[in-house]
N, C-alpha and C positions, 0 to 999 in steps of 0.2 A: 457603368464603367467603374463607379469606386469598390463594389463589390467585386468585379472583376479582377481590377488591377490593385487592389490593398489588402484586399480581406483574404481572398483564397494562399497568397504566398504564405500571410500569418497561420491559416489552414496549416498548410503546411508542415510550417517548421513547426508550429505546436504537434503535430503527430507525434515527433522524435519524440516527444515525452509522455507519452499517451500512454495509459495503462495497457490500452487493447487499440491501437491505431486505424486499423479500416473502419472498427466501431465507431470512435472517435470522428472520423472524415466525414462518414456518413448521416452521423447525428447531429455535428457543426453545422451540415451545409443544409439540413432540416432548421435548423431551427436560423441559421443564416437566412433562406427563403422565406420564414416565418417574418421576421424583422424586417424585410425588405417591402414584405407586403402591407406590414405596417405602414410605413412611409409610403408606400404608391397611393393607397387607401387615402392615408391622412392628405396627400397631395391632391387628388381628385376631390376630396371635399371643400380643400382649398382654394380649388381652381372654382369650382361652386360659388363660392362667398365669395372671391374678386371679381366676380359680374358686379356689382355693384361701385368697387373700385373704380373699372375703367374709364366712366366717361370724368371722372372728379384727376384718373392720375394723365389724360389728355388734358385739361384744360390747365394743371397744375405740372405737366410733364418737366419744364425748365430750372423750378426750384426744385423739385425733386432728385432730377440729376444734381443738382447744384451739391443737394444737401446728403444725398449719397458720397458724394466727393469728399465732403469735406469728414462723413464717418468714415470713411476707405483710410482719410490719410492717418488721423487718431487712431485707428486701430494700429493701423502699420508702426506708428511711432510709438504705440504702447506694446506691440509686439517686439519689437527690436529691442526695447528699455527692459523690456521681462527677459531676452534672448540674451540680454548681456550679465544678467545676475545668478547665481546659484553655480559657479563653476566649478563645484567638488564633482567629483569622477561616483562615480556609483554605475548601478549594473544596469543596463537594457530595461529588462521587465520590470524589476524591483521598482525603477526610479518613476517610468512610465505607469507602471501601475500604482503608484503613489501619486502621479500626479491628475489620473483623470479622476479627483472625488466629485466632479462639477457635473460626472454623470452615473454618479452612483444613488441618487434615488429613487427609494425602492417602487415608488410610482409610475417611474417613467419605463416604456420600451427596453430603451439600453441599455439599464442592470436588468433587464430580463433575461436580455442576449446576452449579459458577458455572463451572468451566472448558471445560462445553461451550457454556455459552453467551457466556463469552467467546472460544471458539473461534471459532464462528460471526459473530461479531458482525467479526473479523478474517478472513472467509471460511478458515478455514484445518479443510476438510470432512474431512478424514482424523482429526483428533484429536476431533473433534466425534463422529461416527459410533463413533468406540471408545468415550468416555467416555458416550454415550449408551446405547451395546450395555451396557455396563458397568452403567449404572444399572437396565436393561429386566433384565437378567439375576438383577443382587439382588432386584428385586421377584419375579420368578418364583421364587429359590431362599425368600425367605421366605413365597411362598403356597405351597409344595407343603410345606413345613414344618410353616407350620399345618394344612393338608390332612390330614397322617399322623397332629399330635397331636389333631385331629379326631379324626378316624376311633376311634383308642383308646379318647381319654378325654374329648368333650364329652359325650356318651350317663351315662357316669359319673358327674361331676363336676356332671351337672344333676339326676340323680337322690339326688344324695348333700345337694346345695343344698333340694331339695324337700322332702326328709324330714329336713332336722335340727329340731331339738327342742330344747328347755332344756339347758344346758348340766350336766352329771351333776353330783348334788350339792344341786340349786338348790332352794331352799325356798320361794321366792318365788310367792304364792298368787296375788297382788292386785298388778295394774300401779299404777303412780304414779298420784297424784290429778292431773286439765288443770290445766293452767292458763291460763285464759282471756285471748286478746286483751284488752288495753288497750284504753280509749274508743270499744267497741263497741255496738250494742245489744247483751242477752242472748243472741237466737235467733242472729244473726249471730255474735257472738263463739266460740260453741258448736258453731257450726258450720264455723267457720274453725279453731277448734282440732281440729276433727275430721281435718278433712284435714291438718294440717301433722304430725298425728299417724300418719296414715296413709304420708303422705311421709318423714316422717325416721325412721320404724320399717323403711323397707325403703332397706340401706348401697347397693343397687345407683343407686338413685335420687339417692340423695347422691353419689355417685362420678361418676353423669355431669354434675352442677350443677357440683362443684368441678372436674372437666376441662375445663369451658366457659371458669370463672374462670382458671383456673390458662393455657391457653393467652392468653388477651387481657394477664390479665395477668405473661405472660414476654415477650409481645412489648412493652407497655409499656415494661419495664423494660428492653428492651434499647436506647432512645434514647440513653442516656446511652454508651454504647457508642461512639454515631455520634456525639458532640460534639457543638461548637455550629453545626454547619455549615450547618445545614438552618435554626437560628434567626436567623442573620445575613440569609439570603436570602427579600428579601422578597414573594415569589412562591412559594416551597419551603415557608415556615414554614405557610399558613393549606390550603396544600395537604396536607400532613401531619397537620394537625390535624383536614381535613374528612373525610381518608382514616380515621383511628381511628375519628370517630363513628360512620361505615357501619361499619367493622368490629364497632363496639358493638353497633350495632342491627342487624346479621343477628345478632348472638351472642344479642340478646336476641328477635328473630324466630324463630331456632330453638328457644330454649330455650321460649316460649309455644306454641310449634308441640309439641315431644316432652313437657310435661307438662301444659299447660294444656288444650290440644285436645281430651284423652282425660279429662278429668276427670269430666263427665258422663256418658258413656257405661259408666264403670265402676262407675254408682251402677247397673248394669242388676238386680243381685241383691238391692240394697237399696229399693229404691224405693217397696215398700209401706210402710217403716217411714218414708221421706218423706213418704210419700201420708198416713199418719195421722199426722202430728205436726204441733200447735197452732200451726203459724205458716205465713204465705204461702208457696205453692210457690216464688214468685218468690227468695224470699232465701235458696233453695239457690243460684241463681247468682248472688247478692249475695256471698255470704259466699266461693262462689271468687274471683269478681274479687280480692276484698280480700285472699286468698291469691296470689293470683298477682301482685299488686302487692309485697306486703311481701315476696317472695322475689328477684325481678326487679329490684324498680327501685333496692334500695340497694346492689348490688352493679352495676348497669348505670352509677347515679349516680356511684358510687365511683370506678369505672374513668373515668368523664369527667373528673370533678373531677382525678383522678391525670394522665389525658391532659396537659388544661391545663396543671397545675402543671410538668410534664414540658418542656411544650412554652414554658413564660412566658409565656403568653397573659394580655392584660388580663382583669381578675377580671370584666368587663359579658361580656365572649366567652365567659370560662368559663359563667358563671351562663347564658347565653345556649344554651350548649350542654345543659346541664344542662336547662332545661326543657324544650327541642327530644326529650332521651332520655327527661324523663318522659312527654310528650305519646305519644311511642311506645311506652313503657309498659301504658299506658291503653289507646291503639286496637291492639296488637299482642294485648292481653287479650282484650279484650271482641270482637273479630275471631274470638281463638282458641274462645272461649263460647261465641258466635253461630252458629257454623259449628258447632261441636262437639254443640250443640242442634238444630240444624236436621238435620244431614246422622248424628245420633247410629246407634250401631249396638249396641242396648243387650245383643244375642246375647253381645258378645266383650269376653273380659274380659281381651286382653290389648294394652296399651297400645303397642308397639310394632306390631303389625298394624293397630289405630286409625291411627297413626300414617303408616302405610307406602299404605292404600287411596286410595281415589279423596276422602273428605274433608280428609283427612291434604292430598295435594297441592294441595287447591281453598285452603285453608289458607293451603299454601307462596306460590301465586300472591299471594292478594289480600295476607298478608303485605309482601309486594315492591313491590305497586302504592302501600298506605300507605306504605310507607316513602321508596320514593321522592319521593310527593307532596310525605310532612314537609321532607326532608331537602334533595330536587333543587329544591322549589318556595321552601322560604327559602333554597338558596344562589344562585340562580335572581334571584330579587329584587333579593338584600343586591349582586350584583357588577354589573347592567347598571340599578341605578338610584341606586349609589352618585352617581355621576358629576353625574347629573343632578340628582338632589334632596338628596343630602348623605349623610353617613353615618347621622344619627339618624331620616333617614323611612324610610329606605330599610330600617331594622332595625326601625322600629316594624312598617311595613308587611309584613316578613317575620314577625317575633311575632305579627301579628295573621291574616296567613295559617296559622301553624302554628294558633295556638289553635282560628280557626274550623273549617278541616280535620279538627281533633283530635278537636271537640265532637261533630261529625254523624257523623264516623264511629265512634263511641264510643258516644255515644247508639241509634243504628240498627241494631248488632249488640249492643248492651245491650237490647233491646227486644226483637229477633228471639231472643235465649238465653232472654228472659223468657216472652215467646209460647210457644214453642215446647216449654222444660221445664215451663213453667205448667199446660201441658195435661196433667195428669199421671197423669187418669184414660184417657187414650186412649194416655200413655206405658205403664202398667201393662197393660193389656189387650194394645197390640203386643207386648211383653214376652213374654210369654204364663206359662206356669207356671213356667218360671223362678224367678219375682220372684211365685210366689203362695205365701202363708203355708199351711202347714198344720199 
């Protein structure tokens, strides 16, 4: 998504200055590929070496949030304190390009890529083609890498994660008492504690929420880096600002895609103990939505709110924004419900294969189609009716296209999650003995 939505518009507008322009496009987005693979690479070896993490960041999970917390807020209050200083006006590139030297070592990946594609962008193909070869080259020394510490010790390291057990020693007979949602009904409450129970009892699922956070919010914070350059120009500033929301919202499109989607599906074991329990089938996917809102949208929200304040945006554009990412919230959820009920595959219980099939991507698509309606259709509005009817119709009539958008697609894959897991004596029977008590 960040090459997606950051790197290709930069694409872009660098062409206008390109010696030879298609050359240019085509050489960027080679050696763009090149750098991406780096990072996949370097990620998959990563994920390698935190086998060994997990069972230390479950048993230590509580300080660890605690202490993520407390680096979240120091960043942020030392981002703001750097965001308030340096406010001479200077130009775009000049100022920005003065300010990343924090990645200009000539060791690392990233002055690999900026210097081929500043290479390029100067047609000067010889140095382009080395630092390119150079970056295709580390990605292949870090996959075969991980290839060999495969090969050893993922067989190991998954079978040793499977079979751990209470830690020696442990006396502990009886889990903690729930505790129930706030301002819930009962059944609902009961049941969204269940799952957030189920969620944050397993560290791997926590680790890829905080990686989600943790990426949006370093690029956040690396604004202040770039100065005020981008805020002085007034064409650059609302351009930056539109570019994070999309970055929010595929952060929050994938996140309801990789744990929302597969929520149902994983009740496939459980589902006669649904089938007899005193309350509507329907408010098993009541009670996820309401999970997958409280986990999504104040950390989606948080990042906006941060965006703005980053960005000095008037607080109507903030708040403006802000309801734009809950509205996506809402339909990215109940999207993820709908679909995850309709297209359920109650055989497999493992969320990642959920994830990776043929509903998994029908998911990703309609994911995409919402978002851009929310996002393309009120920015869409707000810039080719400014003009003509003012700024305050032109934002009504954008809010009120998000909301009505919001409503019917919300409602409609809330209906079809209810339908369809509703049915839940014809869920249990496809099931087949799986999910039969004996």
């Amino acid at each position: 998504w960040g090459v997606a939505v950051l790197a290709l518009p930069l694409i872009a507008v660098l062409a206008r200055e390109a010696e030879q322009p298609l050359r240019f496009v085509a050489a960027a987005l080679i050696s763009g590929v090149s750098f991406v693979g780096v990072c996949v690479a370097a990620g998959a070896l990563g994920a390698l070496l935190l086998a060994r993490l997990l069972p230390i960041l479950q048993r230590r999970l509580t300080w660890i949030l605690v202490g993520a917390g407390v680096v979240v807020v120091a960043a942020v209050a030392i981002g703001a304190h750097q965001l308030g200083r340096n406010l001479d006006p200077g130009t775009l590139a000049g100022d920005v390009a003065g300010r990343l030297a924090f990645a200009q070592n000539p060791y690392l990946p990233p002055r690999w890529a900026q210097g081929a594609i500043s290479a390029a962008l100067a047609s000067r193909w010889s140095e382009w083609a080395r630092l390119t070869a150079l970056l295709a080259a580390t990605a292949a020394t870090l996959a075969i890498v991980g290839e060999m510490i495969a090969a050893r010790r993922l067989a190991q390291e998954r079978d040793r994660l499977q079979s751990r057990g209470e830690p020696s020693g442990s006396l502990k007979t009886r889990s903690k008492p729930w505790r129930l949602p706030p301002l819930l009904p009962a059944d609902v409450a009961l049941l969204a504690a269940k799952d957030l129970r189920l969620f944050f009892r397993e560290p791997a699922q926590v680790l890829q929420l905080g990686l989600f956070v943790a990426v949006l919010l370093f690029y956040l914070l690396m604004l202040p880096r770039m100065s005020h350059a981008f805020l002085l120009d007034p064409t650059w500033r609302p351009a930056v600002a539109l570019l994070n929301l999309i970055a929010i919202a595929m952060a929050l499109a994938t996140f309801t895609g990789r744990f929302v989607y597969p929520l149902l599906s994983l009740e496939g074991r459980r589902l006669w103990i649904l089938a007899a329990a005193p309350w509507p089938r329907s408010r098993v996917v009541t009670a996820k939505f309401v999970v997958a809102l409280g986990l999504g949208l104040p950390v989606a929200g948080g990042l906006t709110i941060l965006s703005g304040a980053m960005l000095a945006l008037p607080w109507a554009t903030t708040l403006a924004h802000f309801g734009a990412i809950t509205a996506l919230a809402a339909g990215l959820s109940a999207c993820a419900l709908g679909l995850g009920a309709y297209l359920a595959d109650y055989q497999q219980d493992n969320a990642a294969k959920l994830v990776a099939g043929y509903g998994g991507t029908v998911n990703l698509l309609a994911s995409l189609v919402f978002t851009a309606l929310v996002i393309g259709g009120g920015a869409v509005l707000v810039t080719t009716l400014s003009g003509a009817l003012g700024p305050t119709y032109s934002w009504s009539l954008a809010v009120a296209w998000v909301a009505v958008i919001t409503a019917l697609w919300t409602w409609s894959f809330l209906r079809l999650a209810w339908r369809s897991f509703g049915q839940l004596d014809r869920v249990v029977h496809h099931a087949g003995t799986a999910v039969t008590p004996h």
